[in-house]
C-alpha positions as CSV (number, residue, x, y, z in Angstrom):
1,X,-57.2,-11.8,31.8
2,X,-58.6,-9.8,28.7
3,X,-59.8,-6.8,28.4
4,X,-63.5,-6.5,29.3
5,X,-65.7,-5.8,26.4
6,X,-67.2,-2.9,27.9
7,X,-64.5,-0.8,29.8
8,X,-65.4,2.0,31.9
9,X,-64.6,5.7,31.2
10,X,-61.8,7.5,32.8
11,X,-62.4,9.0,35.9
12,X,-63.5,13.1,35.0
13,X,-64.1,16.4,37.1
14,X,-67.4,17.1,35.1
15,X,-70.8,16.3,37.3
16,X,-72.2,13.3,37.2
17,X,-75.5,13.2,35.2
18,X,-78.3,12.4,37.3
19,X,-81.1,10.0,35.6
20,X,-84.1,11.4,35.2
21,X,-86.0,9.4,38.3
22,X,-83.9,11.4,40.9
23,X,-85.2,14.7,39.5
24,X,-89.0,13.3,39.3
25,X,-88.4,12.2,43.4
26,X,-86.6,15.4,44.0
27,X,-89.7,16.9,43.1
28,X,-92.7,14.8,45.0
29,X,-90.5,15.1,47.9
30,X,-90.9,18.7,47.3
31,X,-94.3,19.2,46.4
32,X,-97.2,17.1,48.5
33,X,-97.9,14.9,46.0
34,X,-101.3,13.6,47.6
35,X,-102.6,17.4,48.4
36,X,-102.0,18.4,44.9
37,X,-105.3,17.2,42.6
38,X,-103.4,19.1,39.5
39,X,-100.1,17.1,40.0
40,X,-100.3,15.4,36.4
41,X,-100.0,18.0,34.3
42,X,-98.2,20.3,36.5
43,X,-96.1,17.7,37.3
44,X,-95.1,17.4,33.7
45,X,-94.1,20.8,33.1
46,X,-91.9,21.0,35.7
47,X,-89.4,17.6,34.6
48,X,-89.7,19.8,31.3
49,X,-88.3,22.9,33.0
50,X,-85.9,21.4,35.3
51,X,-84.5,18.9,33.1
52,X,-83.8,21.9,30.9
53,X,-81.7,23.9,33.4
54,X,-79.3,20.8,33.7
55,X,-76.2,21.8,31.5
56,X,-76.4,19.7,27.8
57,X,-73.3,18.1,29.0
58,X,-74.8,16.2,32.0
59,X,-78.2,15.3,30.1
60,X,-79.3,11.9,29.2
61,X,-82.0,12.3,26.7
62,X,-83.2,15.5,25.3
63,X,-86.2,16.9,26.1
64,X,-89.1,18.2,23.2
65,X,-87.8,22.1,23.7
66,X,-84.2,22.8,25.0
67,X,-84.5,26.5,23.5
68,X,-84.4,28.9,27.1
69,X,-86.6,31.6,25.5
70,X,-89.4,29.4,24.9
71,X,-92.4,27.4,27.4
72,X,-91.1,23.9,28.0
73,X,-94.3,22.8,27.4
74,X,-96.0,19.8,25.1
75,X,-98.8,22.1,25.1
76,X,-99.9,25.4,23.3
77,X,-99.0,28.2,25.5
78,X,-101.7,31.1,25.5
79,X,-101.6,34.0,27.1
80,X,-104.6,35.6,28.7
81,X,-105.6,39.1,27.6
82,X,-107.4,40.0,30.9
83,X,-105.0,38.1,33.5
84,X,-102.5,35.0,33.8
85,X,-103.7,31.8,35.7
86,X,-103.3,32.1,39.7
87,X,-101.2,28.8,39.5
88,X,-97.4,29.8,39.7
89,X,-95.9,26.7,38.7
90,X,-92.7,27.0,40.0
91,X,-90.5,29.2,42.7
92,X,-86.8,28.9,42.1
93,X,-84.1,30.7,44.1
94,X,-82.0,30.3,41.6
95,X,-81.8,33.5,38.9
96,X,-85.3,35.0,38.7
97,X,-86.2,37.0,35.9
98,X,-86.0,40.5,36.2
99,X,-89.9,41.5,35.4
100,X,-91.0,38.7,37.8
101,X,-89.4,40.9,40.6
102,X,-91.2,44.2,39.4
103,X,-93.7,44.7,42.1
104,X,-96.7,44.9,39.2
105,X,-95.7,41.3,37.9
106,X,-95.7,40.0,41.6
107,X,-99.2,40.9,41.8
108,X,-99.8,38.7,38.9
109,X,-99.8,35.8,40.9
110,X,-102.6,37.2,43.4
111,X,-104.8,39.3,40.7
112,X,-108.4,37.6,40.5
113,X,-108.9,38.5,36.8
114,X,-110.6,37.1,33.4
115,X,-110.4,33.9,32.0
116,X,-108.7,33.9,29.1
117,X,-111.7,32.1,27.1
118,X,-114.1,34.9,26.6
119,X,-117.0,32.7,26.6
120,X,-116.3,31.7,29.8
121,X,-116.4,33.3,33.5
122,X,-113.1,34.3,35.1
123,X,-111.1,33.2,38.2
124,X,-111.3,30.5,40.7
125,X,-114.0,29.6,43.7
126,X,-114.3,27.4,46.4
127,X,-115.1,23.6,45.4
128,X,-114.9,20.6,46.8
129,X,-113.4,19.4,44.3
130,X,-111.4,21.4,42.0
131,X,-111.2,20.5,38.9
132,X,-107.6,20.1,36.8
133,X,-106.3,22.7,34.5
134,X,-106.9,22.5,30.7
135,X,-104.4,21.9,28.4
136,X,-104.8,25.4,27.0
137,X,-103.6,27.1,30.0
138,X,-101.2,24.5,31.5
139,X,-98.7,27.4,31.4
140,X,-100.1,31.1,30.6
141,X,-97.2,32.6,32.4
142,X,-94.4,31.1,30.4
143,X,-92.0,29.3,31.0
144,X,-90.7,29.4,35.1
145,X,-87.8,30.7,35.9
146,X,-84.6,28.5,35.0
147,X,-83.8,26.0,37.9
148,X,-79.8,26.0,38.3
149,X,-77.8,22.8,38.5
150,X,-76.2,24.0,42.0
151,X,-79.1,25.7,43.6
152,X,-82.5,23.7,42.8
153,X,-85.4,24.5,44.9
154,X,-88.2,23.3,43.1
155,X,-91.8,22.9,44.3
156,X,-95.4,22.6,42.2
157,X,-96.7,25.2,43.8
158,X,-100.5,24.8,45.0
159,X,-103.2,27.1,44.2
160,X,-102.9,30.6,46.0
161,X,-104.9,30.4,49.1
162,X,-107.2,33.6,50.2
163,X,-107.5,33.9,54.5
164,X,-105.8,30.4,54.7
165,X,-108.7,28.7,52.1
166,X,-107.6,27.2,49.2
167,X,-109.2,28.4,46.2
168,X,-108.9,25.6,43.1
169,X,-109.5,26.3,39.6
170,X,-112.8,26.8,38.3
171,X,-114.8,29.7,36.3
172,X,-114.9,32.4,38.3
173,X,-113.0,34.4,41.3
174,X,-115.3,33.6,44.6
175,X,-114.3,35.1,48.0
176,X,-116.3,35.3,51.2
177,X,-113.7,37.3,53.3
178,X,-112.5,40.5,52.8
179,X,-109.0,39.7,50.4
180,X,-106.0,40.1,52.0
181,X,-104.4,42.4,48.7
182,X,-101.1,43.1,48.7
183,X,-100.4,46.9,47.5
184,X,-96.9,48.0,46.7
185,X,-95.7,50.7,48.4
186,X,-95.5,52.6,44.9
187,X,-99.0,53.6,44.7
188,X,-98.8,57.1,45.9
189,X,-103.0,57.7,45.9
190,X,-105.7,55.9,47.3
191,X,-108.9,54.9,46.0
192,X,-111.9,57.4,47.4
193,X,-115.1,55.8,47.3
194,X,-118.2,57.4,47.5
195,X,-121.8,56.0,47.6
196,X,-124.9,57.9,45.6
197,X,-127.8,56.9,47.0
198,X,-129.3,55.7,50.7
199,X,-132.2,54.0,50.4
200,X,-132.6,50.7,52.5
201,X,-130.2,48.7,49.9
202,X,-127.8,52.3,49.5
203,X,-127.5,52.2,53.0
204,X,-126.6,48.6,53.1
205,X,-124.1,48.7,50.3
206,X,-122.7,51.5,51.9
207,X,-122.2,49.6,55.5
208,X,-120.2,47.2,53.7
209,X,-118.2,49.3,51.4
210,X,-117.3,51.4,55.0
211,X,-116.3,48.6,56.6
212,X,-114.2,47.1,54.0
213,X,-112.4,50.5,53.2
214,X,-111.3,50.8,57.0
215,X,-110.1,47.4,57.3
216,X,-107.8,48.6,53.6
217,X,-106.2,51.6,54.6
218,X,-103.5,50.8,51.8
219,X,-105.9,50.4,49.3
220,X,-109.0,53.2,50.0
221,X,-109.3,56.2,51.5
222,X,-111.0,55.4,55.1
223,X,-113.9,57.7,54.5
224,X,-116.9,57.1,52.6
225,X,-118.8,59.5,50.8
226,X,-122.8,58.4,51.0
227,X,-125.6,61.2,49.0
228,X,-128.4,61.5,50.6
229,X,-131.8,62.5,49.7
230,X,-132.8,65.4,52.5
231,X,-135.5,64.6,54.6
232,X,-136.9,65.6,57.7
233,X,-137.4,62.2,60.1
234,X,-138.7,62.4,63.8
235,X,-136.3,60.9,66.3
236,X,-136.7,60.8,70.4
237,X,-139.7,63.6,69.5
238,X,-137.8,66.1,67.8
239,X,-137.5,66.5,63.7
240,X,-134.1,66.6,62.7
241,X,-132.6,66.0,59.5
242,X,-131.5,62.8,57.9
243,X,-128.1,63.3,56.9
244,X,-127.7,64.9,60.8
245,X,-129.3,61.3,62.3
246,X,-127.2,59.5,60.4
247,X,-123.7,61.4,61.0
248,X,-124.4,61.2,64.8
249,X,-126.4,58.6,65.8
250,X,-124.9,56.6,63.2
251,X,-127.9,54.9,61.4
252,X,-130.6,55.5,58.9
253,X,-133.5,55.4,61.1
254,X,-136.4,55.9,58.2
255,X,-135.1,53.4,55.6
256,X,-133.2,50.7,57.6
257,X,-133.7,51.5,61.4
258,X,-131.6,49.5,64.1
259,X,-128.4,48.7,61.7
260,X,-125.5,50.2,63.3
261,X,-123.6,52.0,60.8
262,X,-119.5,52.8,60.8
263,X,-118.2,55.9,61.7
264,X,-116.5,56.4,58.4
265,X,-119.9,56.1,56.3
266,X,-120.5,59.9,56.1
267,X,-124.0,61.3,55.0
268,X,-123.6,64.2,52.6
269,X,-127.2,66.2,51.6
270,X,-124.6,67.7,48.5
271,X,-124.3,65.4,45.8
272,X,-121.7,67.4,44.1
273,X,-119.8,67.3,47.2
274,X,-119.8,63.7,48.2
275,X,-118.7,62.7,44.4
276,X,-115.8,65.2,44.7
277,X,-112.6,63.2,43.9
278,X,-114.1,59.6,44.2
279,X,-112.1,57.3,41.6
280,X,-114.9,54.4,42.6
281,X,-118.5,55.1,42.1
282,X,-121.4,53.0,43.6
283,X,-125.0,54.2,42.1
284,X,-128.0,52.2,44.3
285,X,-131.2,54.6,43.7
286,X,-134.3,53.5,42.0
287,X,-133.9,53.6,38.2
288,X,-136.8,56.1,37.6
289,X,-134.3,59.3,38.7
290,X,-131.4,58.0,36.8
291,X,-131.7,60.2,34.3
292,X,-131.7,63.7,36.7
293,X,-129.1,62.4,38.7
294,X,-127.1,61.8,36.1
295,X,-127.3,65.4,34.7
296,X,-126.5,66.8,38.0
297,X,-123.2,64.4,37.9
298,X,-122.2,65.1,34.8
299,X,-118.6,67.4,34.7
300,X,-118.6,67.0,38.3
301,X,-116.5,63.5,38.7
302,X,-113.1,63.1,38.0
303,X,-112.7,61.7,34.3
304,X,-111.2,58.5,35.4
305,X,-113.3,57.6,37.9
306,X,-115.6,54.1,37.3
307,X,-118.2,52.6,38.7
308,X,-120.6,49.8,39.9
309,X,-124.4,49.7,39.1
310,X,-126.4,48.5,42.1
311,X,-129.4,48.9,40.6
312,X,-131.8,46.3,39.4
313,X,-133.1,47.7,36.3
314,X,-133.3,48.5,32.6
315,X,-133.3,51.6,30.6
316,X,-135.9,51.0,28.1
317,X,-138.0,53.2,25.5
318,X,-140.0,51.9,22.3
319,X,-136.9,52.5,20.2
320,X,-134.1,50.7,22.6
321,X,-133.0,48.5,25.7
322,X,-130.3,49.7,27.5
323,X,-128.4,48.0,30.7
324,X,-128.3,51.1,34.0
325,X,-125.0,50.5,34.1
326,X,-123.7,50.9,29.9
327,X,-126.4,54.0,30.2
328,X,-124.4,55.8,33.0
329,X,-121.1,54.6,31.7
330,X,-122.2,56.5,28.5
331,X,-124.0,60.0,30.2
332,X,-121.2,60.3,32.6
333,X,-118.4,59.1,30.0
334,X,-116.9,56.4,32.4
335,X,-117.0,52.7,32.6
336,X,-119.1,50.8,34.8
337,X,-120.0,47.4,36.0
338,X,-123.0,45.7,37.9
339,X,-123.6,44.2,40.7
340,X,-126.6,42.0,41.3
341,X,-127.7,38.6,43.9
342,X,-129.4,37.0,46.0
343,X,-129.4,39.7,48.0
344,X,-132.0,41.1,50.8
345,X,-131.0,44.9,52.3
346,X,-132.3,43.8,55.4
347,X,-130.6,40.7,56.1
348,X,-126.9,42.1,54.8
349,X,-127.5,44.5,57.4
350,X,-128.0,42.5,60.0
351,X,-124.7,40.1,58.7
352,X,-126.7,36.9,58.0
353,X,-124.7,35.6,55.4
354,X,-125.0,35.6,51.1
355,X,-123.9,35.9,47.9
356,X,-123.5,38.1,45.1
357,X,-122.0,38.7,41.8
358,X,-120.6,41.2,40.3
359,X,-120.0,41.6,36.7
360,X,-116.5,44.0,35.8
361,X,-115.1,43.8,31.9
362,X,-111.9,45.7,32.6
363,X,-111.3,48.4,30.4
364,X,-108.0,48.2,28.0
365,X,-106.6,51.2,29.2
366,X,-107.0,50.2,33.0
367,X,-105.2,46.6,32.4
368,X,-101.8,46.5,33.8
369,X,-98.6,43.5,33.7
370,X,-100.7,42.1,36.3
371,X,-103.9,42.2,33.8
372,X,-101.9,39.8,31.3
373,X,-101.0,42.3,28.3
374,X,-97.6,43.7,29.9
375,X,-98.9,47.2,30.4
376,X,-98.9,49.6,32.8
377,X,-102.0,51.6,33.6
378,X,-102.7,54.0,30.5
379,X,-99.3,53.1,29.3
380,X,-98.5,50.9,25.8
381,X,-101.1,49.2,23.7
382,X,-103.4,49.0,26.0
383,X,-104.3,52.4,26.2
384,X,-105.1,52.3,22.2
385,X,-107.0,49.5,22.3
386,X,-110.5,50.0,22.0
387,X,-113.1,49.4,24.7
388,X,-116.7,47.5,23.3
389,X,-119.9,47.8,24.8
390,X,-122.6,45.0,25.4
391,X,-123.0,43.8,22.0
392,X,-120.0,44.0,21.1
393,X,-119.5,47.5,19.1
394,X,-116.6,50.0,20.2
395,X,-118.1,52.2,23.0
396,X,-118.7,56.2,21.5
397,X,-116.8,57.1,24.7
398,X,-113.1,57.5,24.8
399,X,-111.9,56.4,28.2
400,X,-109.1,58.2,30.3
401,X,-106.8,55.4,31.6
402,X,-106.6,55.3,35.4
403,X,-103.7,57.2,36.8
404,X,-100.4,55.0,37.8
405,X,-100.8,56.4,41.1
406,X,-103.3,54.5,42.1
407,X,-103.7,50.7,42.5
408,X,-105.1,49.4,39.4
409,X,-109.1,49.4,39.8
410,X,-109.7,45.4,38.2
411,X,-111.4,42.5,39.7
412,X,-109.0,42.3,42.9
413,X,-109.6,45.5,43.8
414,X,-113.1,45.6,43.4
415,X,-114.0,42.3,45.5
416,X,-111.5,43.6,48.1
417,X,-114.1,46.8,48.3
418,X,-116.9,44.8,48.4
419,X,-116.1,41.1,49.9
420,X,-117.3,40.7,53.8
421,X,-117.2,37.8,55.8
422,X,-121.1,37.9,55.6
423,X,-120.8,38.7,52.0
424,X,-119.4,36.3,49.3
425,X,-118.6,38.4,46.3
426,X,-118.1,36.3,42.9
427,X,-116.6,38.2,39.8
428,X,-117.4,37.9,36.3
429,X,-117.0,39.5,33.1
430,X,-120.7,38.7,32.0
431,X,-122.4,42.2,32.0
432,X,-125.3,41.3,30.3
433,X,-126.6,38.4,32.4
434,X,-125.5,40.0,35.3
435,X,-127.6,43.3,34.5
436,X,-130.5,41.4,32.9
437,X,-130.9,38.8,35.6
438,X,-131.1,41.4,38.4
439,X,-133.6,43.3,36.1
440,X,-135.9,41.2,34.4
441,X,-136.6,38.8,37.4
442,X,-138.8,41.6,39.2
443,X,-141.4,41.1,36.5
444,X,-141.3,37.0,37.8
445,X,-141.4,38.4,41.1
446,X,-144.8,40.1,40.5
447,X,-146.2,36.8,38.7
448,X,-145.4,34.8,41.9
449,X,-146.7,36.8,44.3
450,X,-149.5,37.3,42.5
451,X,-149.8,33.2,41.8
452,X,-149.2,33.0,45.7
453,X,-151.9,35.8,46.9
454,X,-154.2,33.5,44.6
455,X,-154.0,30.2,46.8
456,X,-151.6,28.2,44.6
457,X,-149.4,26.6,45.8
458,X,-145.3,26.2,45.6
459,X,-145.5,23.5,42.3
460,X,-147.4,26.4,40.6
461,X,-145.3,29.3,41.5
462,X,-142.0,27.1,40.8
463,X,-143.9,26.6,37.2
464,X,-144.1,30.3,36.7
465,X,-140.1,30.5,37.8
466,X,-139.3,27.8,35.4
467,X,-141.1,29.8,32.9
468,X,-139.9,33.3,33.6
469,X,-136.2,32.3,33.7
470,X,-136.9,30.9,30.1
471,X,-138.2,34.3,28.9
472,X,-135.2,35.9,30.6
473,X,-132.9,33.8,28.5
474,X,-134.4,34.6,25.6
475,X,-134.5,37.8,25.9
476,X,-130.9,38.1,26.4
477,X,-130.2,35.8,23.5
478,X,-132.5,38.0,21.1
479,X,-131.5,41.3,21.9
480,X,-127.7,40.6,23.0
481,X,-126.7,37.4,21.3
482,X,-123.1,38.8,20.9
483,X,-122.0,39.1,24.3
484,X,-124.4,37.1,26.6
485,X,-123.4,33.9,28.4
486,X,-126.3,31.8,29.6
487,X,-124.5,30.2,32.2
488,X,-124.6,32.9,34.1
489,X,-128.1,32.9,34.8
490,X,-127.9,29.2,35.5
491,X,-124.7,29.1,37.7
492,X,-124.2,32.7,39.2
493,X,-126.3,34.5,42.2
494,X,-127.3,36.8,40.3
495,X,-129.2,34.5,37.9
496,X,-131.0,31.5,39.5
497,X,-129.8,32.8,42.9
498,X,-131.6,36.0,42.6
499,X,-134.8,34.6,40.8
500,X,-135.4,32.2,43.6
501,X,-135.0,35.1,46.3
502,X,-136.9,37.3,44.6
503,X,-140.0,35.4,44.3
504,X,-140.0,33.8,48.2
505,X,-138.9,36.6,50.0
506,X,-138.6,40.1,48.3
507,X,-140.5,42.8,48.1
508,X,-142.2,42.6,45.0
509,X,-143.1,39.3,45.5
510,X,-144.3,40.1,48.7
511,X,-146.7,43.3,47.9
512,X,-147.9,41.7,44.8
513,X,-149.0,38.6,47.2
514,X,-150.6,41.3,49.2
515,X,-152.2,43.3,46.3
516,X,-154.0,39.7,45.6
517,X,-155.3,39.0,48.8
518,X,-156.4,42.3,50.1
519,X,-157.8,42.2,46.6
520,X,-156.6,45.8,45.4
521,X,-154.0,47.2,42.8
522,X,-150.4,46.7,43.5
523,X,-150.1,50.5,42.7
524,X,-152.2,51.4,45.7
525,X,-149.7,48.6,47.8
526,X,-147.1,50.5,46.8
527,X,-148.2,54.0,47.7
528,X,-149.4,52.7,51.2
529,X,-147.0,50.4,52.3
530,X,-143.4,51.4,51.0
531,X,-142.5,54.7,52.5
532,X,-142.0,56.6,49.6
533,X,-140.2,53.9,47.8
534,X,-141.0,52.1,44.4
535,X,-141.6,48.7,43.6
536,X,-138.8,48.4,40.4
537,X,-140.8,45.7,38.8
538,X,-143.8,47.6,37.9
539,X,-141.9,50.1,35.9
540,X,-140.0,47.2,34.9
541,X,-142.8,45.5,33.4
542,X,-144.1,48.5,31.8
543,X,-141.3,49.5,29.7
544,X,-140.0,46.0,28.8
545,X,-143.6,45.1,27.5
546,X,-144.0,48.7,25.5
547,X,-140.7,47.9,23.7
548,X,-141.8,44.3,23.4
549,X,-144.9,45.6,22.0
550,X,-143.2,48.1,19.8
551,X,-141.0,45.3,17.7
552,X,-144.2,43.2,17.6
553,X,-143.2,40.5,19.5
554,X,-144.6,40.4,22.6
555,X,-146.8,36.9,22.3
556,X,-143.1,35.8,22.1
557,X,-143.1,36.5,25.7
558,X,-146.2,35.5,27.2
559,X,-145.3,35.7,31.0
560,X,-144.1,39.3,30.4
561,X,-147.5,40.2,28.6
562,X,-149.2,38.6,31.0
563,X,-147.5,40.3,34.1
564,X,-148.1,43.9,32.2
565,X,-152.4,42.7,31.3
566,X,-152.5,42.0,35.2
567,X,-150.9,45.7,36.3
568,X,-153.3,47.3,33.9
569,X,-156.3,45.4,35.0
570,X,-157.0,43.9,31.4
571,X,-155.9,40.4,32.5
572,X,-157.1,38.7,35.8
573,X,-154.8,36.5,37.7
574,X,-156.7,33.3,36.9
575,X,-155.4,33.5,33.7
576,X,-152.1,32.7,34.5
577,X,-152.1,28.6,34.2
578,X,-153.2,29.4,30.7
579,X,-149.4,30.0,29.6
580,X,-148.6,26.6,29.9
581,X,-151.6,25.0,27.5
582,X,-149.9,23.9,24.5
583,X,-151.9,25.0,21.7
């Protein structure tokens, strides 16, 4: 017999190549194909990565990058400035790079942090159905670490879970349980957190932050700080002071009576003295004392402390609008974010369950490897780059980076502080409509209650909602058009969310109703029924409407004027379907 036309090759030591169909069932066996909605793209970039680690000798086709220093990836690979995806895409066993073992980089995979689109809001939250990654960050990490031919254990790794709930990809970081955060042992120094300010909503915010800082021992100091306003109160027939109720019987009895408060929450009459060493910050006081509380702070925190802006408000004069929290940020030369929601003091307290949202831009100085730019805290470029306010110019104020001792203060560690079981907590980056929402809303509040105390009925005040959120919009896009997403007055609590709460349960809402019925001013409601406290959309109103009226443009906001005619007594409440004639 001949020889056959196409004769096999000699026998050889060198491994067999294995097609590329055993690697692709290697991996589904591997990864649950059916459990994973991102399995196509991800998918992808893994044949890519582990069809690259098989040595060029046992390779049957070669693949669109075979270079080991670069993302095997079809795809443009950017990385985020503010944080990497939460999607590792691979765990190998075999040769890990040495900076994925550094205990900052691990945290990379659990850090809750910016999207790396800044026109869009950052992180991941619940959905029932998650939607796929985008081309643009199929990989932000780089490429995985190489797979070897000997020791393969590949899997596409699903989306991190939080308390055993997967959270997929979407535009922001949501989490309705306190966060279990891994801390490396590293961090010599713990967060101290103190509270300044103890109204009804103080004192709520201040039973949460307590309770979270004892359950995080690693991350916070267990105490927490909480100023309080002296005042004498009568309890079981004997006048005692406040800040002695509160540190023995353990609650607030004149501003939220029957809330149990934790042990830890500590009532200090010396405001000096509760901010002493606090790195975290939490201002909850009406707006109108901002201004003297702020001069008593200033040169009394520590220089790289930060904060978080719990009040609903604006700073506003004829000459300029300025958000609470940029305005304390600026007198008391730190940063600080905002928190605003749906939120009702009285219902937190009592743990019925909401949202909120709080809006954190990280300073440069404070990002870290785990913040996406390969940094430590106050270390490399980072600490030179420059910080930018609202609208976008570079803040006056030159931050002092937050001290490597202590865990890095971003998004992770500020929705561990504040995150309950009872107390979603979604972070964005949006500190305008965050800080805008929460304040301009009161003034729709008033016109709402005051549409309510009339007779009219739910169609009419949704009218007045529809209109008011319209004005809000506006207003952010005319005075902060650099900075201001509109989705997040549409999609976040503390737009939408916050506007519907506030004009069917709260406070202004529900004194303005009351001013219309009992058929007397809303001033007189407020200095008979609230205890001393103030009604935040009166003054709101006021001063939005004088700057309005200063730039000559306040028939540009005709609910606003309206509201402000109404509080003077120059407009009468019957006048309020009038807005919505068309000339």
């Amino acid at each position: 017999m001949g020889q056959p036309r196409h004769p096999l090759p000699a026998p050889s030591h060198r491994p067999r190549a294995r097609p590329l169909l055993f690697w692709l069932m290697k991996i589904l066996r591997l990864a649950d194909y059916k459990k994973s909605p991102n399995i196509p793209r991800l998918l992808l970039r893994t044949i890519f990565s582990a069809a690259c680690s098989i040595p060029k000798s046992c390779r049957l086709s070669p693949f669109p990058c075979s270079t080991p220093d670069l993302p095997h990836s079809s795809c443009r690979n950017i990385h985020s400035h503010s944080g990497p995806s939460r999607y590792p895409i691979l765990k190998a066993k075999a040769r890990p790079s040495p900076e994925a073992r550094t205990c900052r980089q691990s945290r990379a995979f659990s850090s809750h942090l910016n999207n790396p689109n800044p026109d869009h809001h950052c992180g991941v939250a619940p959905s029932p159905r998650p939607t796929p990654l985008r081309c643009r960050n199929l990989d932000p990490l780089g490429l995985a670490p190489p797979l070897g031919y000997s020791n393969i254990a590949v899997s596409l790794a699903a989306p991190l879970t939080l308390n055993n709930k997967q959270q997929p990809s979407h535009r922001r970081t949501t989490h309705s349980q306190s966060a279990k955060m891994t801390v490396p042992d590293s961090f010599p120094h713990k967060h101290k957190v103190a509270v300044i300010g103890s109204g009804n909503w103080g004192t709520t915010v201040g039973k949460v932050i307590a309770e979270s800082t004892s359950e995080h021992p690693d991350v916070f100091e267990k105490d927490v700080q909480m100023w309080v306003y002296e005042e004498k109160v009568i309890v079981d027939g004997e006048t005692r002071n406040l800040t002695e109720v509160i540190n023995t019987k353990h609650q607030n009895t004149k501003y939220l009576e029957g809330i149990n408060l934790p042990t830890n929450l500590i009532a200090n009459p010396s405001i000096e003295d509760a901010v002493k060493d606090a790195t975290i910050l939490i201002f909850n006081f009406p707006h109108e004392f901002i201004n003297n509380i702020c001069r008593q702070l200033k040169g009394k925190i520590l220089p790289y402390a930060r904060g978080v802006s719990c009040i609903k408000g604006v700073t506003v004069t004829d000459d300029k609008i300025e958000l609470i929290c940029e305005f304390i940020g600026e007198q008391l030369e730190i940063y600080c974010g905002a928190l605003s929601g749906a939120n009702i003091a009285s219902e937190i307290a009592n743990e019925n369950w909401c949202e909120t949202t709080i809006a954190y831009n990280t300073p440069p100085c404070d990002r870290h490897v785990a913040n996406g730019n390969g940094q430590a805290n106050g270390n490399g470029n980072g600490a030179y780059e420059e910080h930018r306010d609202s609208r976008g110019q570079i803040i006056k104020t030159k931050l002092t980076p937050v001290p490597e001792g202590y865990p890095p203060l971003d998004h992770e560690v500020l929705h561990t502080l504040f995150s309950r079981p009872y107390f979603t907590v979604s972070m964005v980056s949006d500190v305008v409509g965050v800080s805008l929402g929460g304040a301009l809303k009161n003034i729709v509040a008033i016109a709402c209650g005051f549409v309510e105390g009339h007779g009219w009925n739910m169609t009419a005040k949704t009218a007045v909602m529809r209109r008011g959120m319209l004005e809000i919009i506006q207003f952010a896009r005319e005075f902060y058009p650099e900075t201001i997403q509109p989705a997040t007055l549409w999609e976040e609590s503390a737009g939408w969310g916050d506007m519907i709460v506030s004009c069917t349960a709260a406070r202004n809402w529900r004194y303005s109703k009351m001013a219309v019925e009992r058929g007397v001013s809303i001033q007189e409601i407020e200095r008979t029924e609230l205890n001393g406290q103030k009604l935040q959309g009166i003054s709101t109103s006021r001063e939005v409407s004088s700057f309005l009226r200063a730039r000559g443009i306040e028939d540009k906001y005709p609910l606003f004027k309206l509201v402000d005619g109404i509080l003077d007594g120059k407009v009468n409440v019957n006048d309020i379907p009038s807005l919505f004639r068309k000339n």
